[in-house]
C-alpha positions in Angstrom: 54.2 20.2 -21.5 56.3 23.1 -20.7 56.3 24.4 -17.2 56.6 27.9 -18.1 58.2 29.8 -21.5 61.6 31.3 -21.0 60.4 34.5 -22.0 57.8 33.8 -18.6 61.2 33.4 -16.4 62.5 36.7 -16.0 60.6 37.4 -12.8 62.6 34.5 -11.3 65.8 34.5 -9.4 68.6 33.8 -11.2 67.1 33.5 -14.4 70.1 34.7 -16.0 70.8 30.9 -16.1 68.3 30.6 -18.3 70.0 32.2 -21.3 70.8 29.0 -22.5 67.9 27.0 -21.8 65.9 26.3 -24.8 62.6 28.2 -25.5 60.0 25.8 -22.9 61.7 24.6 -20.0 60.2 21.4 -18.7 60.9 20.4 -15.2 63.9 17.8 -15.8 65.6 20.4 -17.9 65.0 23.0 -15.3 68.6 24.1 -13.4 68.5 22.5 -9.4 70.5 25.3 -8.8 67.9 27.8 -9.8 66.8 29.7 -6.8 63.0 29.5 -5.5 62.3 27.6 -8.5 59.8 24.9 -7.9 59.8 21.2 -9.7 55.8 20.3 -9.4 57.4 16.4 -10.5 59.7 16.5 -6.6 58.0 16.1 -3.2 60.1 17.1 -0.5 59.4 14.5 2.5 56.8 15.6 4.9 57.5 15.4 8.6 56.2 12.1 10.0 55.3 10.7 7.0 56.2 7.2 5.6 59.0 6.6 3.0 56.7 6.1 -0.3 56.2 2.8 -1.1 56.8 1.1 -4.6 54.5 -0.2 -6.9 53.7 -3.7 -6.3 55.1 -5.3 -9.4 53.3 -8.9 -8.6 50.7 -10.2 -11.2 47.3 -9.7 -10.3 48.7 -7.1 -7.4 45.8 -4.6 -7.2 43.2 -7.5 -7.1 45.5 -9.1 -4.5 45.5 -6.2 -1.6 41.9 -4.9 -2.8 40.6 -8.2 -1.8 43.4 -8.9 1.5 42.2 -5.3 2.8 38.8 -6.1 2.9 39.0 -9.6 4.4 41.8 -7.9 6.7 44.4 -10.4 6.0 48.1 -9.5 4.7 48.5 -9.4 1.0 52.0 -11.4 1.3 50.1 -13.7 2.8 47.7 -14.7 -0.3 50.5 -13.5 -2.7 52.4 -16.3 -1.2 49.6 -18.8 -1.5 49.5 -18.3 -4.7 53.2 -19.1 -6.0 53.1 -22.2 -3.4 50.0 -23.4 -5.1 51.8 -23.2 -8.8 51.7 -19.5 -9.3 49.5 -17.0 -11.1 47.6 -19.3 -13.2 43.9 -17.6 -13.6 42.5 -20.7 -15.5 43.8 -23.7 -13.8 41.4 -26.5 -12.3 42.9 -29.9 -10.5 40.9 -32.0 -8.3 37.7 -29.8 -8.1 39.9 -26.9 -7.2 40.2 -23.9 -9.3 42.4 -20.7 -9.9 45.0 -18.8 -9.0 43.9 -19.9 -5.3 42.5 -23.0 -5.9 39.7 -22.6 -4.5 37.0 -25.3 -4.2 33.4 -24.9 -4.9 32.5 -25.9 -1.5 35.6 -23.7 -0.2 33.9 -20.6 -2.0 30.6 -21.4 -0.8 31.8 -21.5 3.0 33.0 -17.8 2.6 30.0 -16.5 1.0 31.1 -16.0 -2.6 29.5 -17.5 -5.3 30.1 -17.7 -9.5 32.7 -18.9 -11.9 36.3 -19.5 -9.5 38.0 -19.4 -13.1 37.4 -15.4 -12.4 40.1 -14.3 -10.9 38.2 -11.3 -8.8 36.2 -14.5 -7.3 38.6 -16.3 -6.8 40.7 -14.2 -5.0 38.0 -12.7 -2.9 37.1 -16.7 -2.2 40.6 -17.3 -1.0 41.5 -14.3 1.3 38.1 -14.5 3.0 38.9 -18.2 3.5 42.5 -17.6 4.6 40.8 -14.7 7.3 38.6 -17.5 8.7 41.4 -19.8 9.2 43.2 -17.4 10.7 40.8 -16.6 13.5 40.2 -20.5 13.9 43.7 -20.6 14.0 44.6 -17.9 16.6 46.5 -15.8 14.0 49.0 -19.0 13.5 49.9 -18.3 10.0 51.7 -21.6 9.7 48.4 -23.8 11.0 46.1 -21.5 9.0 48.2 -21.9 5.4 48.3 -25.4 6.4 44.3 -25.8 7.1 44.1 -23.7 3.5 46.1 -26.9 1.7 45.2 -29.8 3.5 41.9 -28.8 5.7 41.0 -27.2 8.6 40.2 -31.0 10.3 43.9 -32.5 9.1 45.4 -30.0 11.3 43.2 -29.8 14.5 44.0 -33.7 14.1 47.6 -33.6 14.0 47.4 -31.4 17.3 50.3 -29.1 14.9 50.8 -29.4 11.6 50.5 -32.2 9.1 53.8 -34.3 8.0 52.5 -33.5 4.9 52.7 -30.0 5.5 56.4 -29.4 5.6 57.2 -29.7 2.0 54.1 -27.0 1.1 54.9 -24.4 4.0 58.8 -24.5 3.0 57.2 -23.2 -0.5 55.1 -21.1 1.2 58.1 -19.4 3.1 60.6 -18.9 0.1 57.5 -17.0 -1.4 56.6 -15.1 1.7 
């Protein structure tokens, strides 16, 4: 809609400028050089505040940091997960494990989270609160934890690092991170 009618402009400085300007000025047709005139669509930047962010363009995005922030672990984190494990596949199963995060049954079940792992709001709240457990087993080792999340917790307490087999997974893991 119009921000105001020209007819409505007169009060303003320098609406002499507006003799040309056709009969509703919208904001983008509004002159910048229009003195004390106020575009409601520009912010100016507010002291101390943080550059705006843009819109996560990632599928499944606002599921992804919903469920991150509440099991406090970084979005990038599972986002990355996700493409390492054969990206954002809702419906996939392969050797018992299911979705975009593969989670296992028993996996789920560990975390607290129950129903059908095909459901991608399960799912993903299954695999951050998984990913925030093996973090805190893991000292915040993001390398050991993403590790533990592939090939289990017990693979990589044995291997007193990381699995051999681990290298190829967390190099995917990286280029996604």
């Amino acid at each position: 809609g119009a921000l105001f009618l020209k007819s409505e402009a007169s009060f303003l400085p320098g609406a002499d400028d507006l003799k040309d300007a056709p009969a509703a000025v919208v904001p983008s047709a509004m002159p910048s050089t229009l003195p004390g005139a106020v575009r409601p669509d520009v912010v100016p930047p507010q002291p101390g505040a943080a550059a705006p962010q843009a819109k996560d363009s990632r599928p499944y995005a606002d599921l992804i940091a919903k469920e991150a922030a509440e099991a406090k672990v970084d979005p990038n984190i599972l986002h990355a997960l996700i493409a390492a494990m054969g990206g954002y596949k809702p419906g996939r199963a392969e050797g018992g494990a299911y979705g975009l995060m593969m989670m296992s049954k028993g996996s789920a079940s560990w975390v607290g989270v129950e129903g059908d792992l095909r459901d991608p709001g399960a799912n993903v709240r299954a695999g951050a609160r998984l990913m925030a457990k093996l973090l805190k087993m893991f000292d915040g080792d993001v390398n050991r934890a993403v590790a533990a999340y592939r090939f289990g917790a017990g693979r990589v307490i044995k291997s007193g690092g990381l699995p051999r087999e681990s290298k190829g997974f967390l190099a995917d893991f990286h280029k996604a991170y």
